[in-house]
N, C-alpha and C positions, 0 to 999 in steps of 0.2 A: 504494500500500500504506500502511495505518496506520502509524504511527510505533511499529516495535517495541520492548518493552526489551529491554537489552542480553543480559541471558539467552537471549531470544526469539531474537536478531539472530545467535549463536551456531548455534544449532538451523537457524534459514533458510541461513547458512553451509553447514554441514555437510547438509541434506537438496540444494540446489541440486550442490554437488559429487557426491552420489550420485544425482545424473540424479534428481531425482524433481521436478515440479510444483506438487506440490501448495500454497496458499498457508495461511500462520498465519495462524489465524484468531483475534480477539483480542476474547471473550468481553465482555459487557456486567458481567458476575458471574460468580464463581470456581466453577471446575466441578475443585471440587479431590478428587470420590470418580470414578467410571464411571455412578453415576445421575446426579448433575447435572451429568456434562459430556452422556449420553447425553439427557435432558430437554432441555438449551439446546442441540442441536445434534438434533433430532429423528430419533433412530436407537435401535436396541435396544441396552440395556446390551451384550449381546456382541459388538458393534461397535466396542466401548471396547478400546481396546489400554493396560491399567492397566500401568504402569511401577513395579513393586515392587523396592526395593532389600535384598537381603538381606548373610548374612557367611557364607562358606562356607570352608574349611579356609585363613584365614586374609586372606582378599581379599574384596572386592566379589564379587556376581552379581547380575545383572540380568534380573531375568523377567519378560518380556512375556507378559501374559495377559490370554484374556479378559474383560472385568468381567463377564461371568456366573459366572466362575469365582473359588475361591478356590486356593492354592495349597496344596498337602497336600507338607507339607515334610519329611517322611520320605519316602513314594512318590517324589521327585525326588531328595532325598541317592540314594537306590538306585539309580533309574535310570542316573543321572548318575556315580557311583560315586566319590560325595564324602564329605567325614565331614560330620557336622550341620549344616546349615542352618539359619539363625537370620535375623530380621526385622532389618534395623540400625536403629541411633538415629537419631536427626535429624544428629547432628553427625556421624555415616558417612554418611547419604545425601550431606549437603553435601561434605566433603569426595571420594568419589568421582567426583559428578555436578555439583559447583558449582551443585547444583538445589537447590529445597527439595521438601520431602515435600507433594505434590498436584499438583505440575508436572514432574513429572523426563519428561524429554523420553528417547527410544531415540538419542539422539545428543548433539552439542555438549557433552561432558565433557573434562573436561581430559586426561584420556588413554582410550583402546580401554577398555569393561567386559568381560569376560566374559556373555554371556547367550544366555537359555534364553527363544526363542519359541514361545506354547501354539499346539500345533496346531490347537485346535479356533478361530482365529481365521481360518483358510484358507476355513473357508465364506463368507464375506461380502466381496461385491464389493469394497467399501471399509471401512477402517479409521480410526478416528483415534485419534492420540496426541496427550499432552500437548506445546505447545512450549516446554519452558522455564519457565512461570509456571504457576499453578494460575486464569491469564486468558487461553492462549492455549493454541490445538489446532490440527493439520491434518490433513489425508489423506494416506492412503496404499493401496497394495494390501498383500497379504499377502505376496509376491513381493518387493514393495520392502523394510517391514518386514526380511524374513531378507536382504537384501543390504546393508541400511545398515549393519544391526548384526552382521552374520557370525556370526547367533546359530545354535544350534543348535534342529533344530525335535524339541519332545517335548510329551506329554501332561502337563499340570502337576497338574492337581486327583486 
């Protein structure tokens, strides 16, 4: 295996203890939106599992969606039966995810997030998320995904 960063080496941690194989895979060039990880990894944008950090009645959420999708953050406050949902800053993503915004991985954060996985990523065999860096991605199924992260599965957009 490539010599991961220590962000990365987090993510590899934390998916090996939730049974999953998949390996990080560590980007030539930053595929830091769901087109250009889905361009350098030859798969359709909606096989991009985009790791958006939001602020919801006081805490982090975490929604896993997929890059075809955007997130319509009313429609989800309701579902969800939250008060507003808001996009966080850079310095909420980091502190909740110890990520930066383009790599926030569904795992390796310094404590459990709350989150919300879009169902419409259930169609496609395989998935990938970011590892940690906006350099590094793996796979996974959609199965894995809602096990790693004990997200709850809903419609986002």
């Amino acid at each position: 295996m490539t010599a991961l960063p220590t962000r990365s080496l987090l993510v590899h941690d934390a998916i090996r203890a939730a049974g999953i194989t998949g390996d990080i895979v560590v980007l030539p060039d930053a595929a830091s939106t769901a087109v250009l990880a889905a361009e350098a990894l030859g798969v359709e944008v909606g096989a991009i599992a985009n790791s958006l950090v939001f602020m919801s009645d006081g805490e982090p959420l975490l929604v896993m969606t997929s890059g075809a999708h955007r997130v319509d953050t009313t429609a989800l406050a309701e579902r969800l039966g939250r008060g507003r949902i808001q996009r966080a800053n850079p310095d909420q993503v980091r502190e909740a995810t110890g990520q930066a915004i383009g790599g926030v991985a569904p795992t390796g954060h310094p404590a459990p997030l709350t989150t919300v996985v879009d169902e419409a990523l259930a169609q496609y065999p395989e998935i990938w998320a970011a590892g940690g860096t906006p350099h590094t991605v793996f796979p996974l199924t959609y199965d894995e995904l809602v096990r790693l992260t004990g997200g709850t599965i809903s419609q986002v957009d």
